[in-house]
N, C-alpha and C positions, 0 to 999 in steps of 0.2 A: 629726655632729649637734651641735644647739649643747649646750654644757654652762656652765652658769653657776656660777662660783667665787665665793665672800667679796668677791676682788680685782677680780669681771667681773660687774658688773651692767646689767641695760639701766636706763640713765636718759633723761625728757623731763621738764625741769626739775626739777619738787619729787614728782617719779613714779619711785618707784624697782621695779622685777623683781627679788625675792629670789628665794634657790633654795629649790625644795620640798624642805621635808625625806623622803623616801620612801628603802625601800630600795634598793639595789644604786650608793651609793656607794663611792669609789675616794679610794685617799689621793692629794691633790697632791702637787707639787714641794716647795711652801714649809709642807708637814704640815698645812695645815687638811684636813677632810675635805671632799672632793668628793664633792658627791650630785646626783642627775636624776629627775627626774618619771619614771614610768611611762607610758610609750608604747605603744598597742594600737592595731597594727596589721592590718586585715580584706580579705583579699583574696579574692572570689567566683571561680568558677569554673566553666565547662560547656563540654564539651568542649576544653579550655584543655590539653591534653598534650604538644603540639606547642611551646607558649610558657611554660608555667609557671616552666619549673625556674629560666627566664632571669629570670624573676619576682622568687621565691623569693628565687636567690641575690644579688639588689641590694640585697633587705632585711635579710640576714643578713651582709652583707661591711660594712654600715655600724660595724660593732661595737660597736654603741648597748647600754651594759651594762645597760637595764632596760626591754628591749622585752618586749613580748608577741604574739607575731604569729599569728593565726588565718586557719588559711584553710577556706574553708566550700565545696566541689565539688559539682554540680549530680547526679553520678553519669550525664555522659553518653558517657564513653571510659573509658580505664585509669589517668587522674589519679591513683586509689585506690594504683595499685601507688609512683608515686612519690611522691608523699606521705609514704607508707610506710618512705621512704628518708629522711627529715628528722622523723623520729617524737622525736629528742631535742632536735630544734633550737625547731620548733613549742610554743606553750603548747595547742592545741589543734588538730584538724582532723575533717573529716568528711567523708561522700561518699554522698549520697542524693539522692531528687528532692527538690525544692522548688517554688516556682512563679514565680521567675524570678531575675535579677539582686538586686532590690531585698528580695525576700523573705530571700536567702540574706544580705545586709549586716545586714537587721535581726536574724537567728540570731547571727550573730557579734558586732554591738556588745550583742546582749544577752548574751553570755559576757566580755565585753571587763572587766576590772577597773582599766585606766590610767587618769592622771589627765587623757590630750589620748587622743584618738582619731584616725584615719584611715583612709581606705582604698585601696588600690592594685588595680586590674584586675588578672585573670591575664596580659591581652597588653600591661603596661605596664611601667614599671620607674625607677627612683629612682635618680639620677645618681650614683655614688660620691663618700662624701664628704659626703652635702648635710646641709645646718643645719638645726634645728628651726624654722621660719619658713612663710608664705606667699607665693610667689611673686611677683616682676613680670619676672620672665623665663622663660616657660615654654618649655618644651624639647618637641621632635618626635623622636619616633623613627622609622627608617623599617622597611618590612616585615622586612629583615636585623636589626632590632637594633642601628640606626648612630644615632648621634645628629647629624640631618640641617639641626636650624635650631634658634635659640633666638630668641622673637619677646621685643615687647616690650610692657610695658602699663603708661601713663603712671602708675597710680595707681588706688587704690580708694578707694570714697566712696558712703554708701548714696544721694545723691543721684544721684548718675553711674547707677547702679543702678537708682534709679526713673525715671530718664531714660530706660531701656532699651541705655545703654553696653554694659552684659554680656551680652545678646541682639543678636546680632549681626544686621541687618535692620532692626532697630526705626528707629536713624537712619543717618546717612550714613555715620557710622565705628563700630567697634566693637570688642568684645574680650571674648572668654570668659574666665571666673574660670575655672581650670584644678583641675579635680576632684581630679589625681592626687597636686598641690602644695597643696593648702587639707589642714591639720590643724587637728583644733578640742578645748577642752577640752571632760572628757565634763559638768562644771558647764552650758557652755553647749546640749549633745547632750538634757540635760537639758530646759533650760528651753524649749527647740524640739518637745518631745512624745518626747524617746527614738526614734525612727521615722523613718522616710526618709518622707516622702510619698506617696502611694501615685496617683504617675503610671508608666505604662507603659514610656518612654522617659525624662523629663528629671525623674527623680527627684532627681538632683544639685542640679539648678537649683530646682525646689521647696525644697528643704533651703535655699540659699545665702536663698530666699527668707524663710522662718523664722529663719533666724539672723541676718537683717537688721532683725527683730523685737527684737533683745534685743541685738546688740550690730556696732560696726563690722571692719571687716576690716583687718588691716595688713597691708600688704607689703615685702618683701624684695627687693634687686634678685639677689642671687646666686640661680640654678636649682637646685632642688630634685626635680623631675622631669621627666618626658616623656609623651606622650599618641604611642602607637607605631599608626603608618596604616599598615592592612590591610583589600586587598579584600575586604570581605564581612561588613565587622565591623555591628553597631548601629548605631554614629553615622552612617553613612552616610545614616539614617531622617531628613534634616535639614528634611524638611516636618511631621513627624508631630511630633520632638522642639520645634521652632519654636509651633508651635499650645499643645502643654501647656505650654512654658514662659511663653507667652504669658498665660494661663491665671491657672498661681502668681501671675505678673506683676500681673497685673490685679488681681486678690484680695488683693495686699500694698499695689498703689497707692491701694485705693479705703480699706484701714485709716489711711495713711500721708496721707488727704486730697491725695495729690498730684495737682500741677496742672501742664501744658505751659506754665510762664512765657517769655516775652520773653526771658532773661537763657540760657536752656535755647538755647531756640531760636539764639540769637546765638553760643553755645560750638560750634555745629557748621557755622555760615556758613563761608567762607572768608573774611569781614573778620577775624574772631577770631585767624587765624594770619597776618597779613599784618606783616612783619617791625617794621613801625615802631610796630603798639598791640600786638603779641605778648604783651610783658612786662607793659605795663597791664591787658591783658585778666585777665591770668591771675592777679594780687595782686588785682582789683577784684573779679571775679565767679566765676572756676575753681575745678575741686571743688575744697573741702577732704580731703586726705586725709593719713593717718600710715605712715609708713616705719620700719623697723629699718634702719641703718647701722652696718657697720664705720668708728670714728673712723679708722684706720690701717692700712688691708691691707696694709700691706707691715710693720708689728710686730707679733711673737707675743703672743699675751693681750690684744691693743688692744680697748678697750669698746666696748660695742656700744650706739648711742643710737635712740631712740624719738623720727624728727624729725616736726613736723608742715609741710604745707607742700601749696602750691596745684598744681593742673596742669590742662591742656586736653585734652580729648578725641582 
C-alpha cells in the first residue's frame, strides 16, 4: 500500500501530498521517520463462510502497518466460528442479524476511527501488494478465486458522471467506478452524511453519487482490486440495481443543473474516435480528469505525480 516518505511526495505542480502525521510509523532507510494514515477497512458479511477467510486474508497479507480492519457478519452460518480465529488480527468484529448489506457497513464505518475509509465484500478480495489509490484498472475475479481480467477505464470526471458514463446503459459506452477499489477519506465520509444511502441494491452508487457533491475522483492505473463473479450473488439484480441508481442519478443531476449538451453528445458518436480528429477531440472538449502516476516504475522510491489530463469515453 502506498506509503509516503519526506523523500516521496505526490506532486501536480504547486500541489504538494504530505504524510499524515498518525501513529504506527516505521523508521526508513535514510532515518527519517516513516508514518501512514490510518486505514479502516469494513467488510460485511452473511452467509460469506464459504469465501471469507480468502477475504480476510488479502487484507491482512497487505501488511499495511496501521490498518484497522472490521468486519460486521449478518449471523447467517458459522462465519462466528472463524472469525473467532482472527480475534488478534481484527480491530473489531461481530455476528448478529441486521437488516441487510448496507445496514451492517453503516455499524462498521460507525466503529471505523481511520483517517481514509473502505470497504471490501466478504466474496471480494484485494490484489497483493496493491497501493493506497483508486483504480482505473479494475480486476475480475472468478468463482475459484483466479484473477480472470483486468478491464480498463479511460478516466474519472464528475462530468463523464453526470453524463451517466458510470451507469452503464445510460449511453452507448460505459464503465462502473469499482466499489472494491474506491477508498475515501473519512473527512469526506463525513461531509457525504456518515451513511450509505439507504437504497436496497445500488447503495455504492448513491454514495459515489454524494461524494460527487463535495469532491472529484482520482484514478490510478495500477489495480487495486477485484469484483469476484458468483452465481447467485446480488449484483446479478442489474434491473432493479439500474432503476435506483438511475434514481441517485437523477437527484445529483437536477442539483448539478445538468444538461444533455451537443459536446456530451458528440464524445459518444463514433466521429469523436475517428483516428484523424481523435486527438483534437479529446484536448478540445474530453473529460477533464486527474490521475496518480508513477514518474518511474522501473526506480525504487520514483514519486508519484498528480497528472491532470483529458480522455474519451
Amino acid at each position: 500500500m502506498l506509503a509516503l516518505s519526506p523523500s516521496s511526495s505526490l506532486q501536480a505542480d504547486h500541489e504538494v501530498w504530505t504524510t499524515w502525521r498518525v501513529e504506527g510509523g516505521r523508521d526508513g532507510e535514510d532515518g527519517h521517520r516513516v508514518v501512514y494514515p490510518k486505514i479502516s477497512v469494513i467488510t460485511p458479511s452473511f452467509r460469506g463462510a464459504a469465501l471469507i477467510e480468502s477475504t480476510i486474508q488479502s487484507v491482512l497479507s497487505q501488511g499495511y502497518p496501521s490498518l484497522e480492519y472490521i468486519v460486521i457478519d449478518g449471523a447467517g452460518d458459522d462465519t462466528a466460528d472463524l472469525l473467532r480465529r482472527y480475534d488478534g488480527e481484527l480491530a473489531y468484529w461481530c455476528s448478529e442479524p441486521d437488516r441487510g448489506q448496507y445496514d451492517a457497513l453503516n455499524k462498521g464505518f460507525a466503529r471505523a476511527t481511520g483517517d481514509i475509509l473502505f470497504w471490501l465484500n466478504a466474496d471480494d478480495m484485494l490484489l497483493p501488494r496493491s497501493e493506497w489509490m483508486s483504480t482505473l484498472s479494475p480486476g475480475v475475479w472468478d468463482a475459484n478465486g483466479y484473477l480472470c481480467k483486468v478491464n480498463t477505464i479511460p478516466g474519472f470526471s464528475k462530468a463523464a458522471f453526470l453524463d451517466g458514463f458510470f451507469l452503464p446503459g445510460t449511453r452507448v459506452r460505459g464503465c462502473w467506478v469499482q466499489q472494491e477499489s474506491t477508498f475515501f477519506r473519512r473527512s469526506l465520509w463525513k461531509k457525504a452524511g456518515s451513511a450509505i444511502p439507504d437504497y436496497p441494491l445500488a447503495g455504492d452508487f448513491a454514495l459515489w453519487c454524494a461524494f460527487y457533491r463535495h469532491a472529484d475522483l482520482v484514478g490510478i492505473e495500477y489495480p487495486l482490486a477485484g469484483f469476484r463473479a458468483i452465481e447467485g450473488q446480488r449484483s446479478e439484480a442489474v434491473d432493479q440495481y439500474t432503476q435506483e441508481s438511475q434514481a441517485a442519478l437523477k437527484e445529483l443531476r437536477l442539483e448539478a443543473e445538468w444538461g444533455d449538451t451537443w459536446q456530451s453528445r458528440f464524445l459518444y458518436s463514433r466521429f469523436a474516435t475517428l483516428p484523424k480528429i481523435r486527438s483534437k477531440v479529446t484536448h478540445s472538449i474530453g473529460y477533464a480528469g486527474r490521475k496518480i502516476t508513477n514518474r518511474n516504475r522501473k526506480r525504487i522510491g520514483a514519486h508519484w505525480a498528480l497528472e491532470a489530463y483529458r480522455f474519451l469515453p
